[in-house]
C-alpha positions in Angstrom: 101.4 41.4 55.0 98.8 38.9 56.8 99.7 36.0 58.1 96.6 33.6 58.5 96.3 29.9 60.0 97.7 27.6 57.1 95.5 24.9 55.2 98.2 21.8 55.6 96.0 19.3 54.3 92.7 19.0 52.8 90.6 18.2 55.4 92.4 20.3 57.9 89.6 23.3 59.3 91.7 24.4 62.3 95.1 24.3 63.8 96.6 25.1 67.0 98.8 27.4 67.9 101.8 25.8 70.1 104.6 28.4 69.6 105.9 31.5 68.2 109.3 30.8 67.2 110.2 34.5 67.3 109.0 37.2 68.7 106.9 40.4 69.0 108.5 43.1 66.9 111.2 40.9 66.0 113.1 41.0 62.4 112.5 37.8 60.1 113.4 36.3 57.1 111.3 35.1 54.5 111.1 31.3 54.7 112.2 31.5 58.0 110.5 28.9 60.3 108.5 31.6 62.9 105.5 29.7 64.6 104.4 26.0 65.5 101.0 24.7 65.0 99.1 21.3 65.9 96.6 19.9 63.5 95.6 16.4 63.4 97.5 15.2 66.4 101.1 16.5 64.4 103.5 19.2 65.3 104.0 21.5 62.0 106.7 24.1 61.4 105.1 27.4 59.4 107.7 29.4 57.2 107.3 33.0 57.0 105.4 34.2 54.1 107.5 37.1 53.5 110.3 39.3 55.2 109.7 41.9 57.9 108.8 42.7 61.4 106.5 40.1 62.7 103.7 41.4 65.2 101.7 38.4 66.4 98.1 39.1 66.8 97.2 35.2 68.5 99.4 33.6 71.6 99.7 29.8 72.0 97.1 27.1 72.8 94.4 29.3 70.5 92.5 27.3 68.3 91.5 28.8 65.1 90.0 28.3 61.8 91.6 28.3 58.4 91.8 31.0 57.1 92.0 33.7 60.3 94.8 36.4 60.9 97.2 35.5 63.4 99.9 37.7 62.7 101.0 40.8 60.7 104.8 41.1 58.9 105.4 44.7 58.3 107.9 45.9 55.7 109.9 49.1 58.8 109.8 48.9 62.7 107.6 52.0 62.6 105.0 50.3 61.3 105.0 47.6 63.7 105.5 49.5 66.6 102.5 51.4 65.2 100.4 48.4 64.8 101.7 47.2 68.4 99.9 50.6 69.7 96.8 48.8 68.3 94.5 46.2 70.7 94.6 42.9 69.4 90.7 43.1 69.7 90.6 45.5 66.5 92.3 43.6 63.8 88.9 42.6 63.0 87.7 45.8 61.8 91.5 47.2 60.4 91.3 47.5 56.5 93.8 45.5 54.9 93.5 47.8 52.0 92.0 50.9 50.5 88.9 50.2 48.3 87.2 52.7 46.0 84.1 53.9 46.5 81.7 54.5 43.8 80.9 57.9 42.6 78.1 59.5 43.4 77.8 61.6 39.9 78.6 59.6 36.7 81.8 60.2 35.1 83.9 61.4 38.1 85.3 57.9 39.3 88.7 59.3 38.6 88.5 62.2 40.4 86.8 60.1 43.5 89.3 60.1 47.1 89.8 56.6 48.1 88.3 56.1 51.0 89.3 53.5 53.6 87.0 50.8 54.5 86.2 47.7 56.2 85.8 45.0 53.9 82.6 44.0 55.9 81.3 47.7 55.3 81.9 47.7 51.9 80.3 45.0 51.3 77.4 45.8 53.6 77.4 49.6 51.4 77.4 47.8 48.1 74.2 45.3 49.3 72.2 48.3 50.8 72.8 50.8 47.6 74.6 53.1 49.5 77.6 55.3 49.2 80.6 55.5 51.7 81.1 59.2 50.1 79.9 61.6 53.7 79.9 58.8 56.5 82.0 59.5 59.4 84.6 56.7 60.3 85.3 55.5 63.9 87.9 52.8 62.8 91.5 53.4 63.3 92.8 55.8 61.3 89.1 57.1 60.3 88.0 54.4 58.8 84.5 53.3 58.1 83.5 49.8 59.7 80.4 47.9 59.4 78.9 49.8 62.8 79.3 53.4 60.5 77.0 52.0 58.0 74.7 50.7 60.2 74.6 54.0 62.1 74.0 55.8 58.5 71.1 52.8 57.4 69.1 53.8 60.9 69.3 50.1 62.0 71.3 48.6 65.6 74.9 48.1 65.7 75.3 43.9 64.9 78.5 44.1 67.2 80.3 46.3 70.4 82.8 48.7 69.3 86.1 48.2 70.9 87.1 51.0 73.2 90.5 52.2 73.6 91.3 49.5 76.0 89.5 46.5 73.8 87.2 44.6 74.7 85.2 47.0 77.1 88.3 47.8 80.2 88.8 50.7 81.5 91.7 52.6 79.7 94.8 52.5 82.0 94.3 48.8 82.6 96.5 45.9 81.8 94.4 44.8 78.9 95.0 48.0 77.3 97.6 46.9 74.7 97.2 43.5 74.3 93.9 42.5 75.0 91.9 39.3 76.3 91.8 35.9 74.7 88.3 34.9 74.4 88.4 32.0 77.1 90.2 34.1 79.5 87.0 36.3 78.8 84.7 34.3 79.2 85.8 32.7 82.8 86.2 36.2 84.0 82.7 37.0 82.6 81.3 33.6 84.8 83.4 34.4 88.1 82.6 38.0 88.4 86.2 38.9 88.0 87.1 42.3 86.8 89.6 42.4 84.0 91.5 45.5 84.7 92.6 44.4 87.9 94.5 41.3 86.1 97.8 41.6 84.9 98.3 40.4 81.6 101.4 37.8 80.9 100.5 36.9 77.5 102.3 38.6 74.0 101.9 42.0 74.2 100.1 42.6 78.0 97.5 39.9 76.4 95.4 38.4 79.4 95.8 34.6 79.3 93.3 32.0 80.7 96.1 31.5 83.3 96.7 35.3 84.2 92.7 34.8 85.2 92.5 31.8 86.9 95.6 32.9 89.5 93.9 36.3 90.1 90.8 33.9 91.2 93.2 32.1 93.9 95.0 34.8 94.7 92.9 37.4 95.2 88.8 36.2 95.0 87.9 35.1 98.7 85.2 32.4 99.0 82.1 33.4 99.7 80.9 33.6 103.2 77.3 31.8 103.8 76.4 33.5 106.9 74.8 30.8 109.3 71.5 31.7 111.7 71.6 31.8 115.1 69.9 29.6 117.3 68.5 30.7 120.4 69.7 28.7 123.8 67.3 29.1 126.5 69.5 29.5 129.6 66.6 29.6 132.5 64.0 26.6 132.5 60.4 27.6 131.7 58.2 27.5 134.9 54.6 25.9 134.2 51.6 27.4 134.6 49.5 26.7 137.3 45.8 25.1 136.6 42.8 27.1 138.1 41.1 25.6 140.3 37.4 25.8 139.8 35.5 24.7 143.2 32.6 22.1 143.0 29.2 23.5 143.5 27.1 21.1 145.3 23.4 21.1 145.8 22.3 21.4 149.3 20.4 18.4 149.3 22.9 16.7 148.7 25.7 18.0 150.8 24.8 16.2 153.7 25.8 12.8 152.2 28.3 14.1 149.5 32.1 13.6 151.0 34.9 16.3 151.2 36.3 17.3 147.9 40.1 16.8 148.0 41.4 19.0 145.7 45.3 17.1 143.9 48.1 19.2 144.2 49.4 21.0 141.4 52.9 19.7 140.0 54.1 22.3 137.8 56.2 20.8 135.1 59.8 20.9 134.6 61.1 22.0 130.7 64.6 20.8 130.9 67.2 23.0 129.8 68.1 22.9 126.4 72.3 22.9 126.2 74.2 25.5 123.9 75.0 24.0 120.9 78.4 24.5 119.9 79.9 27.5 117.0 79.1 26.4 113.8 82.2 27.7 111.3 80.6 28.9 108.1 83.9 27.9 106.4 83.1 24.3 104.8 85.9 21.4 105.0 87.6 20.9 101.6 89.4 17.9 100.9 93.0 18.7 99.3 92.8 18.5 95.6 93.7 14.5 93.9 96.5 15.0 91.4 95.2 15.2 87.6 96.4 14.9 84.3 96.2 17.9 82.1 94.2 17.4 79.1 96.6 19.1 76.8 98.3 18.6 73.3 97.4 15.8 71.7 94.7 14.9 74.5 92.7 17.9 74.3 92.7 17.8 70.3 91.8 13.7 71.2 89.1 15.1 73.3 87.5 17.7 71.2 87.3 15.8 67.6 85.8 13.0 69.8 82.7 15.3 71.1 82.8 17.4 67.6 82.2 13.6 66.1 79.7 12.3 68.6 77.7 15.6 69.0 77.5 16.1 65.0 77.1 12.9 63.5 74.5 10.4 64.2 76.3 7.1 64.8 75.1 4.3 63.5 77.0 0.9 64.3 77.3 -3.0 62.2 78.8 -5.8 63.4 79.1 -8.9 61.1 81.2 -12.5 62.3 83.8 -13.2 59.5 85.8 -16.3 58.9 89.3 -15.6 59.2 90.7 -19.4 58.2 91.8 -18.5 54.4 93.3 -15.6 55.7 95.5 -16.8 58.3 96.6 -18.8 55.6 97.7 -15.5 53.3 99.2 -14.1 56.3 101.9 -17.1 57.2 102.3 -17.4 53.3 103.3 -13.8 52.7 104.3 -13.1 55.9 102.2 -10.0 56.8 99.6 -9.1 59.2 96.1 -9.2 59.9 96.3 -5.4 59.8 97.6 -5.3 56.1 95.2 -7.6 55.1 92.2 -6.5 56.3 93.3 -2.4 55.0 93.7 -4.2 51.4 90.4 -5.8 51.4 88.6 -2.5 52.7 90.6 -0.2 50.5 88.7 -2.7 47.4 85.5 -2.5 49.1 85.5 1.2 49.5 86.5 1.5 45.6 83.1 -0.4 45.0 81.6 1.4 47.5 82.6 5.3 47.1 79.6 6.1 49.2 82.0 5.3 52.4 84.7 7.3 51.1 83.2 10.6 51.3 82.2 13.6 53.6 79.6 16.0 54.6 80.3 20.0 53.6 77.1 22.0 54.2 74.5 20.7 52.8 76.3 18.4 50.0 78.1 14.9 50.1 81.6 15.1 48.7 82.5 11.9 47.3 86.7 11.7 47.7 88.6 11.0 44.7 91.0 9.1 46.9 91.0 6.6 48.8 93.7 7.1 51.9 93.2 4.9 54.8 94.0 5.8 58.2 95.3 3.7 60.9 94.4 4.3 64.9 98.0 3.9 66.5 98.5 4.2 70.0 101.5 6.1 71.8 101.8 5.7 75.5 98.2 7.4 76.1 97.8 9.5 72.9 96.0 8.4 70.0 96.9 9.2 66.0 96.1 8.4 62.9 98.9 8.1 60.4 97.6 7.5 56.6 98.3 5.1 54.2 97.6 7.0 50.7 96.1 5.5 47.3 95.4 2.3 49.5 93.9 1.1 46.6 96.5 1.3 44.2 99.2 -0.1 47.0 100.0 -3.9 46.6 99.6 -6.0 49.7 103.1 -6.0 50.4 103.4 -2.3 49.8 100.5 -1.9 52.1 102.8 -4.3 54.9 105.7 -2.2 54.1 104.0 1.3 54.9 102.1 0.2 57.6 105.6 -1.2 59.5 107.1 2.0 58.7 104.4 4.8 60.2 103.7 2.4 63.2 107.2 2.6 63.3 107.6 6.0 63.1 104.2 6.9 65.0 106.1 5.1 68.1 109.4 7.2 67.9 107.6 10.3 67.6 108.8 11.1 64.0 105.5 11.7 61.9 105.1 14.4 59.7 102.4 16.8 58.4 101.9 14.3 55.4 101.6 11.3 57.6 98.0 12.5 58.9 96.4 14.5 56.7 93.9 13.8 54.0 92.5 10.2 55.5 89.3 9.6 54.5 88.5 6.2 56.3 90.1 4.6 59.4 90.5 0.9 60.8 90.9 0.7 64.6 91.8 -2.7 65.6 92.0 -3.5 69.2 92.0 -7.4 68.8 95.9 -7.3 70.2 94.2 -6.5 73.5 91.4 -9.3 73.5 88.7 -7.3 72.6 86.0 -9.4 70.9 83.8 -6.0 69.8 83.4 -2.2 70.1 82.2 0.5 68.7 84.3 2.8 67.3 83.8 7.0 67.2 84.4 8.1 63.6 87.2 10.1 62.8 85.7 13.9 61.5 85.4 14.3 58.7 84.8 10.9 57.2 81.9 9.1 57.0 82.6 5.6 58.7 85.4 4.0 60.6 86.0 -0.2 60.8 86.4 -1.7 64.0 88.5 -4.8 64.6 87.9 -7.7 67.3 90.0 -10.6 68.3 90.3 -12.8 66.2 90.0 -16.5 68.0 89.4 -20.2 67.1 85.5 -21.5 67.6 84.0 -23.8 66.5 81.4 -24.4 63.7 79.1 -26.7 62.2 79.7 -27.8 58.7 78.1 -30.5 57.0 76.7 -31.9 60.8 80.9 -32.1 61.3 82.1 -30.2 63.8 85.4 -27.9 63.0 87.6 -25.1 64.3 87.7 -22.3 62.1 89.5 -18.8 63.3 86.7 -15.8 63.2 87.1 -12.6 63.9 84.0 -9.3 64.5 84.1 -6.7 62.6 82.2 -3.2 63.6 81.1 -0.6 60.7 80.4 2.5 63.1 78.9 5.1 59.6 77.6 8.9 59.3 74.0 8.0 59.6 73.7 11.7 57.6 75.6 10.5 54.8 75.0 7.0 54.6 72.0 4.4 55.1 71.9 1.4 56.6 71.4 -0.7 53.3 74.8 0.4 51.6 76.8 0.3 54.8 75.6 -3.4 55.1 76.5 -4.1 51.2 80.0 -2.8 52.3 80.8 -4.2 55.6 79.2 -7.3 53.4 82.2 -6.7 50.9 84.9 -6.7 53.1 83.8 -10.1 54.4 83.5 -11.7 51.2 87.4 -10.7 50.4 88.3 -11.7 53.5 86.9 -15.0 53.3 88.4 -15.6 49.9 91.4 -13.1 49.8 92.6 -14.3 46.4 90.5 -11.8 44.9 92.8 -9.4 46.4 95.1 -10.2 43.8 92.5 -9.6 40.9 93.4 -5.7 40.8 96.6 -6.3 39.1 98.6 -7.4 42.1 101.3 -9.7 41.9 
C-alpha cells in the first residue's frame, strides 16, 4: 500500500518530513503513529494507513508535495525486503498496479494477458493510439515505462533511465541501494564531487546533503592557484658606453679653432633589484563566525517568505485611523486592541469577499470562510495560529480564543487545527513602538493587515485643538488578485468600524 504526504488542511501544498517514528523494514500497526511531518510552522503526528512492513522511500528534512509517495507498507517481509532491493530513484516508474491493455482484435479483451505498465505509459499509449501488446519493458519486473513508448513512437527519451545503482553511479557504490536525495545531488553535481566515493548515512545507504558536504572537508583539497615567478636580477647591468664620433674641422679653420676636449664617459649604475620574498599560494582564511542554523520553523519562515515575495506582486495601504471610541470599548469590555481590530476586519472582509480569497492557476477562489490568522511570536520563530468563522465569533469569543492560542502558541502546545485553513492575517507590532510597516502576505491569501502603535496626537477640530488616540494601519494585497480600488474600499471599512465600533454589535452580537 502507498503511503503519500497527507493533505492536513486545505491550504496545505507541502509538508516536511521531521521523523520516521519506526523504521526501515519494521512491523506496524494500523493507526499506529509512524512518521512526523511540519506544515505551517506545526509538528503533526501521521497514523499508519494500514498494517504491514513499512519501507520508507523519503528520509527527514525532504520537503514534498501533497500527494507524493513517501513510503510503501507491504502486507509479508518478503516483499519488503524485495522492494528494499529496489533504488529509491525507481519508485517513480514502479507500477502500483496491473492495467489492461486494449486488444488489438475486437472481441478478444478476455483472452488479453495483463500487461504491467506505468501509469505514465499507459497514459502516454492511450493518447498516441497505440498498443502496449509487443513492446519490450525495461522497468522492474519487465515492465513498460513511459521511456518504452517513446522508444516504440521513434521520438527521444523525456527522462534518464535509472541504472542499477540510481541515479547514474557506478554499480558497487554506496548509492547503490538507497540512492541520493536530490539536494545532496545537486551540491555534488556543483562541487565536482563524485558520488560513489561517498558513503551514504541516510535510510537505506541513502546519500544525505550532510554525507556530501563532509566528504567535501574531509576529502576535496582546495585548489592550488599556482603563483608566477619573478625574476631577481642578481648582478647589476653595466651601461653601455657612447661612441665617440671625432669633430671634423675644416682646415681653415683649425688654426683658430681650440682643442676639442672630449667628457668622460660615466657609465651608469642599475641598482640591484632585492629578492622579493616566497609568496604562499595558500590564502589566509579567517576562522568561521558562529551561525544559526536556519532550520525547522525558520527555514519553513524563510521559504513561504521568498515563495510570497517572488510570486505575488505586493502592493501596500496605509490609512491613519482614530482609535478614541475604541479605547473606550476596550476598558468597557475589557479586551484588547487585538480583539477588536480582528472583529472589525472579520466584518469588513464579509463585505468585502474579494480579500478573502486565493489564487489557484489561473482562477480566484473566493473562500467560503472567513478564518483569521494571527502573527505570534515565539522566542525567534514566527506562527500563525487561526481564529475560525471570525465572523460568526462575538467579541468576547474572539478575546477568549485569541488569549487561549497566544497562550498556547507560547507554551508550545498548538495543534494541526490551530494553523491550518487561515485565509487572512493581522500582524500587529504596535507593542514594540512601531508606528508602520509593511507586512509580507502569508501564501496563500490575498492580503495581510498590518498594525502600528497606537499613540495620542493631537488634532484640529472645530479650530479647537484635542488629543485623540490614532493608530496606522497597512493593507499589504495580491496585486494579482486584487486592485487597488477595492483594497482601498476595505482597508476604508475597517476604519469606519473602528471609529464607530458599535456597529460591531449590529451582527447579532450581544
Amino acid at each position: 500500500m502507498k503511503m503519500v504526504m497527507p493533505k492536513m488542511g486545505m491550504t496545505m501544498e507541502e509538508g516536511t518530513i521531521v521523523e520516521w517514528k519506526k523504521k526501515d523494514g519494521e512491523y506496524v500497526e494500523k493507526g499506529e503513529i509512524i512518521l512526523e511531518i511540519m506544515t505551517n510552522k506545526v509538528n503533526i503526528d501521521v497514523e499508519a494507513p494500514s498494517s504491514g512492513y513499512l519501507k520508507v522511500l523519503r528520509g527527514p528534512d525532504e520537503v514534498l508535495p501533497v500527494g507524493e509517495i513517501i513510503a510503501l507498507i507491504e502486507e509479508s517481509a518478503e516483499a519488503a525486503k524485495r522492494i528494499a532491493e529496489v533504488p529509491v530513484a525507481q519508485f517513480e516508474e514502479v507500477p502500483i498496479s496491473r492495467v489492461e491493455v486494449e486488444p488489438t482484435i475486437a472481441g478478444v479483451a478476455d483472452t488479453v494477458e495483463r500487461i504491467p505498465a506505468s501509469p505514465r505509459a499507459r497514459k502516454l499509449a492511450e493518447e498516441r493510439g497505440i498498443s502496449l501488446v509487443g513492446i519490450t519493458g525495461t522497468g522492474p519486473g519487465g515492465a513498460i515505462t513511459e521511456n518504452d513508448v517513446l522508444r516504440e513512437l521513434g521520438e527521444p527519451k523525456v527522462t534518464i533511465p535509472v541504472v542499477s545503482g540510481g541515479f547514474g553511479i557506478e554499480s558497487g557504490s554506496s548509492a547503490q541501494s538507497g540512492g541520493v536525495s536530490p539536494l545532496a545531488e545537486r551540491i555534488a553535481r556543483e562541487r565536482g564531487v563524485d558520488l560513489s566515493k561517498v558513503k551514504g548515512t541516510g535510510i537505506g545507504g541513502k546519500i544525505t546533503k550532510e554525507d556530501v558536504l563532509r566528504y567535501i572537508e574531509r576529502e576535496v583539497e582546495p585548489e592550488v592557484v599556482p603563483v608566477p615567478e619573478i625574476p631577481v636580477y642578481e648582478t647589476p647591468v653595466e651601461a653601455a658606453e657612447p661612441e665617440v664620433v671625432p669633430e671634423v674641422v675644416p682646415e681653415e679653420l683649425e688654426a683658430i679653432t681650440e682643442p676639442q676636449v672630449v667628457p668622460e664617459v660615466v657609465p651608469k649604475v642599475v641598482p640591484e633589484i632585492p629578492e622579493r620574498p616566497e609568496v604562499t599560494a595558500e590564502p589566509h582564511i579567517p576562522p568561521e563566525a558562529p551561525g544559526i542554523p536556519l532550520t525547522g520553523i525558520k527555514k519553513l519562515t524563510a521559504e513561504r517568505m521568498i515563495k510570497s515575495k517572488r510570486e505575488a506582486p505586493h502592493l501596500t495601504l496605509a490609512m491613519e485611523v482614530s482609535m478614541t471610541e475604541a479605547s473606550k470599548l476596550k476598558t468597557s469590555l475589557t479586551v484588547s486592541y487585538t480583539d477588536i481590530i480582528v472583529k472589525a476586519t472579520a466584518l469588513a472582509l464579509k463585505k468585502y469577499p474579494i480579500m478573502n480569497s486565493t489564487l489557484k492557476g489561473n482562477k480566484i477562489i473566493l473562500r467560503e470562510k472567513i478564518n483569521i490568522g494571527i502573527a505570534v511570536a515565539r522566542n525567534e520563530d514566527l506562527l500563525v495560529p487561526v481564529i475560525h468563522n471570525a465572523d460568526k465569533c462575538s467579541l468576547k469569543e474572539i478575546s477568549r480564543i485569541t488569549r487561549d492560542i497566544i497562550e498556547r502558541t507560547q507554551k508550545d502546545q498548538l495543534t494541526e487545527k490551530d494553523v491550518l485553513d487561515g485565509t487572512f492575517t493581522i500582524s500587529n507590532l504596535g507593542m514594540y513602538d512601531i508606528d508602520f510597516f509593511t507586512p509580507i502576505i502569508n501564501p496563500p491569501e490575498a492580503a495581510i493587515l498590518g498594525v502600528g502603535k497606537i499613540k495620542k496626537v493631537p488634532v484640529v477640530i472645530n479650530d479647537q485643538i484635542h488629543i485623540r488616540e490614532k493608530v496606522t494601519l497597512s493593507l499589504s494585497f495580491d496585486h494579482r488578485i486584487v486592485n487597488g480600488m477595492p483594497a482601498a474600499l476595505f482597508l476604508q471599512e475597517i476604519k469606519n468600524l473602528l471609529e464607530h465600533p458599535y456597529r460591531l454589535f449590529m451582527e447579532g452580537e450581544t
